[in-house]
C-alpha positions, 0 to 999 in steps of 0.5 A: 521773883519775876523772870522775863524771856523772849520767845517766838510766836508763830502766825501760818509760816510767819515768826514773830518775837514775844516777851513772856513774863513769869512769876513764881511764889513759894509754896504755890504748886500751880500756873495761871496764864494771862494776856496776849502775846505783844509783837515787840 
């Protein structure tokens, strides 16, 4: 299952908006995090 949610990222005192994608898999006790995170 894949879960999408806006989130916030910060740069010195500046926010800015970010997507952050997730998937989960039966079974799998354990997180990998890949990518950058994309001004949208």
């Amino acid at each position: 299952m894949v879960s999408k949610i806006m989130s916030i990222g910060l740069k010195g005192v500046e926010g800015y908006r970010v997507q952050v994608e997730v998937q989960t898999v039966e079974g799998i006790d354990a997180f990998l995090i890949v990518g950058c995170p994309m001004r949208l």
